[in-house]
N, C-alpha and C positions, 0 to 999 in steps of 0.2 A: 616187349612184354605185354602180356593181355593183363585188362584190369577190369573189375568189376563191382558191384555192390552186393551185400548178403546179409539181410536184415539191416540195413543201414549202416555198415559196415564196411571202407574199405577194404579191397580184395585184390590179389593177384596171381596169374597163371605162374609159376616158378619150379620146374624140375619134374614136369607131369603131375602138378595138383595145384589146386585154389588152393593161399593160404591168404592169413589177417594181413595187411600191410603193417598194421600195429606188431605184433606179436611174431606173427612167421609161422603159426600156427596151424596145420592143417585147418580146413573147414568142414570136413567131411568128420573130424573126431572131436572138433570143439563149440560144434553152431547152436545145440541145446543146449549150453552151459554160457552162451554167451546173453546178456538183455539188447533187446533193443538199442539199436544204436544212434538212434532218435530220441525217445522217450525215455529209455534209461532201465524200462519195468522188466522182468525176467517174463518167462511162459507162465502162465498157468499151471495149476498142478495138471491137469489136463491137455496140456502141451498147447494151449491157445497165444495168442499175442498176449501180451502183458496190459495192454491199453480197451484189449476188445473184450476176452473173455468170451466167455459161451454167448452166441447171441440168440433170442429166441427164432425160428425156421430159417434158421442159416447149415449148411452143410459144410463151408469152408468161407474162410474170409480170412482178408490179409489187409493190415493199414495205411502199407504203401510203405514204413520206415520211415517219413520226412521225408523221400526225394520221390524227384520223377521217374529216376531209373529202378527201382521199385512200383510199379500199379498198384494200385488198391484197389481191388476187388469183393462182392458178395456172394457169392453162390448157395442162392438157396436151396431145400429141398428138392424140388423138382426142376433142380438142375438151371435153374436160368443164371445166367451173370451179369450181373452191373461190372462195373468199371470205372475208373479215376474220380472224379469227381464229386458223379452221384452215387459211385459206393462209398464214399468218405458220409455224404449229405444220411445216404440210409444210418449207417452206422453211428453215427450222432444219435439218430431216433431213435431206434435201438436201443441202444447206451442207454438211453432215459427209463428204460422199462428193468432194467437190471442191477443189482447193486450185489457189491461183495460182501459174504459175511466174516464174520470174525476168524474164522478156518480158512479165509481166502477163496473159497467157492463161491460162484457164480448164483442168485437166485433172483429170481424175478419178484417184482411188487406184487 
């Protein structure tokens, strides 16, 4: 049986679909509903990571979930990528420039 991770998540290949190994859950009708399985934070109302939020000239980014079979990535604007380690070091910086407000949105200092 194939296994894998999904937001920090154990997973398993079972009857032609990823499902939770918790659950047994498809992953294809449950993965927005689930939080981080690291961190514990749900998405954004914006459907960002729980932990990152909007970052300011970022176009996608992901925090890796707590493990190595997850990368952490930043891809900014114009398209370049960081990767494992010093997307985590960016994203820290980052983080420093933004705070949530009271509505749970994302805004910078």
């Amino acid at each position: 049986m194939a296994k894998n991770y999904l937001r920090g998540h154990p997973i398993e290949f079972i009857n032609g679909e990823w499902v939770y190994c918790d659950t047994k859950k498809s992953t294809a009708d449950t993965w927005q509903k689930r939080p981080c399985g690291h961190c514990g934070l749900p998405n954004t109302i914006e459907g960002h990571d729980g932990c990152l939020g909007a970052l300011p000239g970022v176009m996608n980014a992901c925090c890796g979930h707590g493990g190595k079979h997850e990368g952490a990535y930043v891809q900014f604007l114009d398209k370049t990528c960081i990767r494992h380690d010093d997307a985590l070091e960016i994203m820290d910086v980052l983080k420093k420039y933004v705070r949530r407000s009271r509505n749970g949105k994302m805004e910078m200092y």
